[in-house]
C-alpha positions in Angstrom: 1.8 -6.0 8.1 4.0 -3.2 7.5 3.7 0.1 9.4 5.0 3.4 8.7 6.4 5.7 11.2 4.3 8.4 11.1 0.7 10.0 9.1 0.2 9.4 5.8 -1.6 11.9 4.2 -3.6 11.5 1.2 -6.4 12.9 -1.4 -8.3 9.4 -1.9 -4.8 7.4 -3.0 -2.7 5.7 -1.1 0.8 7.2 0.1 3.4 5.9 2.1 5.5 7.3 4.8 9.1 6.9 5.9 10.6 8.5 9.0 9.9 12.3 7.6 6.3 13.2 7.9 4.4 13.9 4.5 2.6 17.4 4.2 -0.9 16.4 3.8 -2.0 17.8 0.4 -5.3 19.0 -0.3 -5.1 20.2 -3.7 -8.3 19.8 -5.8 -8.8 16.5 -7.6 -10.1 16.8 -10.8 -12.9 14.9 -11.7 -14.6 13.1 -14.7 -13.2 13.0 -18.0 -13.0 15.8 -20.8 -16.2 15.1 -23.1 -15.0 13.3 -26.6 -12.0 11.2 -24.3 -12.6 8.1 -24.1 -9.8 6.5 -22.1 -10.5 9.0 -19.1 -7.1 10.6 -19.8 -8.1 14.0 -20.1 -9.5 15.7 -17.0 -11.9 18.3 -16.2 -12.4 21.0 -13.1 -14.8 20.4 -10.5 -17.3 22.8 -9.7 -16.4 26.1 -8.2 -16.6 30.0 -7.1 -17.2 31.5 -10.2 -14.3 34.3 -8.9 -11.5 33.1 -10.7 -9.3 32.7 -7.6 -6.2 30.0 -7.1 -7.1 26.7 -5.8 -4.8 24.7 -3.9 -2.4 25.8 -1.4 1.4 25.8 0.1 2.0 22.2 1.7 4.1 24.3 4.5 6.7 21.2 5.0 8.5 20.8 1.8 9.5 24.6 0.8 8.8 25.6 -2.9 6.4 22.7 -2.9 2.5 24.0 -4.3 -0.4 21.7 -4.7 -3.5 22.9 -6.7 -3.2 24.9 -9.7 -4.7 28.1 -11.4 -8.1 28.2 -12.7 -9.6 30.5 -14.9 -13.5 31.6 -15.1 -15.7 29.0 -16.8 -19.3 29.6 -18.2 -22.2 28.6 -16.7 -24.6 26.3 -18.0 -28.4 25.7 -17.0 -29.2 23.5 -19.8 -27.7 20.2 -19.2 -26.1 18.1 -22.2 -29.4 16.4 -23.8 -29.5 18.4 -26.6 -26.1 18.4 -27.4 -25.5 14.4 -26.5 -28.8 13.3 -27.5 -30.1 12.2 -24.1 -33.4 11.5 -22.1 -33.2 14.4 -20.0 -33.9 12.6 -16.8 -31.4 14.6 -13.9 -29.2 12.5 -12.1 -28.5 15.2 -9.1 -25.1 14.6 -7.4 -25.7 17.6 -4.8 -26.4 21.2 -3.7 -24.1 24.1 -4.3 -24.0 28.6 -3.6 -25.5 29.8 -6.7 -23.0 31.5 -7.7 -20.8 28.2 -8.4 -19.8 27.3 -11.9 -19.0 24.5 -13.6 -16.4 23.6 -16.3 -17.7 22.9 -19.7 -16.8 19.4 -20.6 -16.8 18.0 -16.8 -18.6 14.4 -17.1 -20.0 12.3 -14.6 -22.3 9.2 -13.8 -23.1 7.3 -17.2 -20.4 10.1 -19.1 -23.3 12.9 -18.4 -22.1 16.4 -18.9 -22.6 18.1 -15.5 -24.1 21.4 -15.2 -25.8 23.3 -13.1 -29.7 23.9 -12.2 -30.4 27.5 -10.0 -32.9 28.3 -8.4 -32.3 31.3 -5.6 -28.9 31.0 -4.3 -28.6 27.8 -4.3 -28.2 25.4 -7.4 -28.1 21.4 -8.3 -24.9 20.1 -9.2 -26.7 17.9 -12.3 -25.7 15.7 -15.5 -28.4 14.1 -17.8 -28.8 10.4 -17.9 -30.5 7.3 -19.8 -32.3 5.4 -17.5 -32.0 2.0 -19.9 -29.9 0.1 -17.3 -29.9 -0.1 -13.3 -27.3 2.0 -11.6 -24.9 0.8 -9.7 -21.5 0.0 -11.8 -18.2 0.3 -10.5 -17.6 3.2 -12.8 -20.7 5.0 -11.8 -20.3 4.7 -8.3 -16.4 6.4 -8.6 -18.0 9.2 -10.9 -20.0 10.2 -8.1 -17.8 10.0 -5.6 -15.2 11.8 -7.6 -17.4 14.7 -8.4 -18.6 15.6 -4.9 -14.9 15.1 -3.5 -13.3 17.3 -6.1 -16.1 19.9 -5.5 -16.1 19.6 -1.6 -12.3 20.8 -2.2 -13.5 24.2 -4.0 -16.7 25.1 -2.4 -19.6 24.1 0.3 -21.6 20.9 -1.4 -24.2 19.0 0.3 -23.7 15.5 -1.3 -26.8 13.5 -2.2 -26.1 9.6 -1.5 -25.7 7.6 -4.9 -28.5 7.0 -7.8 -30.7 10.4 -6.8 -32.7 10.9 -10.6 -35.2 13.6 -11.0 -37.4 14.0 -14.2 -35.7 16.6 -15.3 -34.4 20.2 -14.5 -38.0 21.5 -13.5 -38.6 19.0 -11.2 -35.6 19.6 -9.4 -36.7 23.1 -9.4 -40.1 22.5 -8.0 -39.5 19.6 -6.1 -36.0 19.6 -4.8 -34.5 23.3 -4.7 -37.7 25.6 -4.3 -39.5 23.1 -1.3 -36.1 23.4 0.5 -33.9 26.5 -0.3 -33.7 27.9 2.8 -33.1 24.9 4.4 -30.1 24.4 1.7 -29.1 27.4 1.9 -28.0 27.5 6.0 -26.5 24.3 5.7 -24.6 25.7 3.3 -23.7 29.1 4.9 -22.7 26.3 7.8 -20.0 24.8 5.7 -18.5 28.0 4.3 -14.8 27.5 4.9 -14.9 24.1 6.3 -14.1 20.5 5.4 -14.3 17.4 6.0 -11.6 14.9 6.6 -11.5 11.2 7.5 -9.0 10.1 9.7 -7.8 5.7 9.5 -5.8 4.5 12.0 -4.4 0.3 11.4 -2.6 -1.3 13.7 0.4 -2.9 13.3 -0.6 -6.5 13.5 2.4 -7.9 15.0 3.0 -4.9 17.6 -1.3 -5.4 18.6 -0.7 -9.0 19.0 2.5 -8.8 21.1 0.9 -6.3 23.4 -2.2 -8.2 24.0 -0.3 -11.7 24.6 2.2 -9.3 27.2 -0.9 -8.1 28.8 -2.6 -11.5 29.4 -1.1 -14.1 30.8 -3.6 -16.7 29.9 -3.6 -15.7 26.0 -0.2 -16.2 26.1 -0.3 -19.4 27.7 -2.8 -20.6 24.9 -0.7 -19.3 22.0 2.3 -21.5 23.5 -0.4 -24.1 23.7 -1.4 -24.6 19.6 2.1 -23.4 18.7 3.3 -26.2 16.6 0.1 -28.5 17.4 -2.2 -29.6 14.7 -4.9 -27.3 14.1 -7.7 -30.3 14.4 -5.8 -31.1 17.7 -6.2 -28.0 19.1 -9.2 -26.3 17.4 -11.1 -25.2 21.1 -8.2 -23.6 22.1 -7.8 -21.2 19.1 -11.3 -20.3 18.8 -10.7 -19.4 22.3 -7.2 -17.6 21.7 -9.0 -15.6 18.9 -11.6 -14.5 21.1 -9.5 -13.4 23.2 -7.5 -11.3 20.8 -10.3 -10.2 19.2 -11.9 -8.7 22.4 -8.6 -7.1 23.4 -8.3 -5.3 20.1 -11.6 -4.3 20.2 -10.7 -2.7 23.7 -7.7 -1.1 22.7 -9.3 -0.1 19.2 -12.1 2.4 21.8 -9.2 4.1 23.9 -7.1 4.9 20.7 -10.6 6.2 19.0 -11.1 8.1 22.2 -7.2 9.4 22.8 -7.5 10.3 18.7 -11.2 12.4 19.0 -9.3 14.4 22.5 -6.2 15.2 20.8 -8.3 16.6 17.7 -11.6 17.5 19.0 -10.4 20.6 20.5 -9.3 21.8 16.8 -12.5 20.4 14.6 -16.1 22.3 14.3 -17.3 18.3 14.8 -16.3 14.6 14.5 -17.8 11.3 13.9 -16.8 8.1 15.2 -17.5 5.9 12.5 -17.7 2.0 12.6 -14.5 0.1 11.7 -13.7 -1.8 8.3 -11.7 -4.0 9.2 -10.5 -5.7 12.4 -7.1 -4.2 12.3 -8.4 -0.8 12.6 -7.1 1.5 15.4 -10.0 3.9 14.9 -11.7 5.5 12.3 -13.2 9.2 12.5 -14.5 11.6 10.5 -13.9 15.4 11.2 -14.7 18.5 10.2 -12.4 21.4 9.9 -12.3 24.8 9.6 -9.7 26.2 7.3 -8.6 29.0 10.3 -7.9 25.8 12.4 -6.4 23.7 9.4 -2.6 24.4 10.9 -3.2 23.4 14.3 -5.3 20.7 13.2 -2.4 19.3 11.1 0.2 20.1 14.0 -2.1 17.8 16.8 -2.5 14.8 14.3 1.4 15.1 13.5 1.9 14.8 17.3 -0.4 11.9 17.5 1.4 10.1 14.5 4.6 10.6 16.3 3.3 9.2 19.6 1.9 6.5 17.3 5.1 5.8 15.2 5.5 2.0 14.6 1.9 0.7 16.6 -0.2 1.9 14.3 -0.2 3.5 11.4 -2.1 6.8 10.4 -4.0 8.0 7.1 -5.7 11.4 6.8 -8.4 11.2 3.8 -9.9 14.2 2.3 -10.9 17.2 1.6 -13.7 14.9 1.5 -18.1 15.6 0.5 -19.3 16.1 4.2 -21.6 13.2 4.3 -20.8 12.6 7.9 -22.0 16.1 8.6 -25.5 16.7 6.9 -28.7 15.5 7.0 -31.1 14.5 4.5 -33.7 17.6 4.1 -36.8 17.6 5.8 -40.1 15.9 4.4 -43.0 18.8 4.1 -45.7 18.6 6.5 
C-alpha cells in the first residue's frame, strides 16, 4: 500500500501527504445541518463560550493560511425543539458542558433534533428532543453524534456520553443526571479547560514491514522462497506457517513503535492511551491528550517522529477529538 513521507494531519477526513509536512488544522468542524435543509448542505455551529471570541487558529506552516472562522454570540435555549417541531420530548443527551456554553439556533443532531441546552448550576446538558418510534442505531445517527461532540470538544470542555443516552425529558436530566452529579461534572470539567484530545494512527507500509521481517529471519525467508510460485494446495502448511510468522513479527515491531511513539510524545501530553489496533497493518494507535500551552511542541515531536518514520509507516493525527479516552462514566450513588 502506498505511504506518504511524512504526518498527515487531519480533522476526521482523510488527507494526504507529499514530501512537505501538512500543518495539522484544528479548526472547528461544524456540525449537523441548518433546521429546514434537507440535503445536509447548510451547516450549523457547534456548541460554545458564550464570549463571542474567534475560533480556529494560525496553521504556523503555511503563512497567511487561517483555519476556523469568526463567530458571533448565539442565544441560548433551555427549551428544546418539541414545541416548535412537534416532538415527544424524550432527551437524547449527547454530553456535559460549563454553563455558560451556548448553542446556535438551528444546530440538529441525532434523528434531525434541534440541540439545545439544559442548566442546571454551572454545568449544562448538551440535549436535542427525539421520537422514540424506531431503535437507534442508523448510520446517520451514529455520525450525528459523533459530529456534535467533536465539533464541540474543538470549542469548549465536553464530557461525551457514549451513543443512544435518552432521558424522559429535560427534568429528568435535571434531577437525575445534572443535580445527582454536578460537582462531580463540574471538576472533570475544570480538568479539561484548555485541553484536547487527539488520536494518533500509525500504518505501516506493507511492503517495507514485510521486507524487514523476511531480512530479519532467515527461516521466513526461506519459506516465502519456498511457496513462491508453488500451488497454494501444494504448499498450504507452509503459508499458514509463513503467516504466523509475519503476523507475530508485526505484532512485535507494532509494541516498540507504540512504545518509541508514547516516549517521543508522552513528555509533551497531560496523558495518553494506548488503544487496541484496527487493523493488522497498524504501527500503533494512541490517544493523547494535550494541553493547548504544549500544542507547539507537541506538533514539533510528532513532526520529528514522522520524519524518522518517512516511507515505513505512515502517520495520521485525528482530532481535536470528544475526550472519550480520558473520562469516566459518573459514579453510581451509594
Amino acid at each position: 500500500m502506498p505511504g506518504s513521507t511524512g504526518k498527515t494531519a487531519t480533522t476526521g477526513s482523510e488527507q494526504t501527504t507529499g514530501s512537505e509536512q501538512t500543518a495539522r488544522k484544528p479548526a472547528r468542524r461544524t456540525t449537523g445541518r441548518t433546521a429546514g435543509e434537507a440535503d445536509g448542505k447548510t451547516t450549523a455551529k457547534p456548541a460554545r463560550k458564550a464570549t463571542g471570541k474567534t475560533s480556529g487558529k494560525t496553521s504556523g506552516k503555511t503563512a497567511g493560511e487561517t483555519t476556523g472562522e469568526t463567530t458571533g454570540k448565539a442565544a441560548p435555549s433551555r427549551s428544546g425543539g418539541a414545541a416548535r417541531r412537534g416532538r415527544t420530548g424524550y432527551a437524547y443527551v449527547y454530553g456535559i458542558v460549563p454553563a455558560d456554553v451556548e448553542t446556535e439556533p438551528g444546530t440538529l443532531g441525532v434523528d434531525d433534533g434541534e440541540v439545545t441546552l439544559v442548566r442546571h448550576g454551572e454545568i449544562a446538558a448538551l440535549v436535542s428532543d427525539i421520537v422514540l418510534d424506531r431503535p437507534l442505531g442508523r448510520p446517520d445517527d451514529l455520525l450525528a453524534h459523533e459530529q456534535l461532540l467533536d465539533a464541540t470538544a474543538a470549542e469548549v470542555p465536553v464530557l461525551p456520553f457514549r451513543f443512544g443516552a435518552v432521558m424522559t425529558g429535560p427534568k429528568e436530566v435535571v434531577e437525575e443526571l445534572l443535580a445527582p452529579h454536578h460537582d462531580e461534572f463540574l471538576a472533570a470539567l475544570d480538568d479539561l479547560e484548555g485541553r484536547a484530545e487527539y488520536v494518533i494512527k500509525g500504518r505501516y507500509v506493507e511492503s517495507v514491514v514485510i521486507r524487514e521481517v523476511l531480512d530479519e529471519n532467515p527461516e521466513a525467508e526461506r519459506l516465502r522462497e519456498e511457496v513462491r510460485g508453488q500451488p497454494e494446495e501444494a504448499t498450504w502448511d507452509a503459508r499458514i506457517r509463513l503467516g504466523q510468522m509475519i503476523g507475530e513479527a508485526v505484532a512485535a515491531k507494532r509494541d516498540a513503535d507504540t512504545q518509541e511513539l508514547v516516549a517521543a510524545v508522552a513528555p509533551l501530553c497531560v496523558a495518553v492511551s494506548v488503544r487496541e489496533p484496527t487493523h493488522e497493518q497498524d504501527a500503533a494507535h494512541v490517544a493523547v491528550l494535550v494541553d493547548e500551552e504544549q500544542q507547539d511542541e507537541f506538533d514539533e515531536a510528532l513532526d520529528d517522529l514522522g520524519d524518522r518514520w518517512a516511507g515505513r509507516i505512515d502517520l495520521r493525527l485525528l482530532g481535536p477529538l470528544a475526550p472519550y479516552d480520558f473520562v469516566a462514566a459518573p459514579r453510581s450513588e451509594e
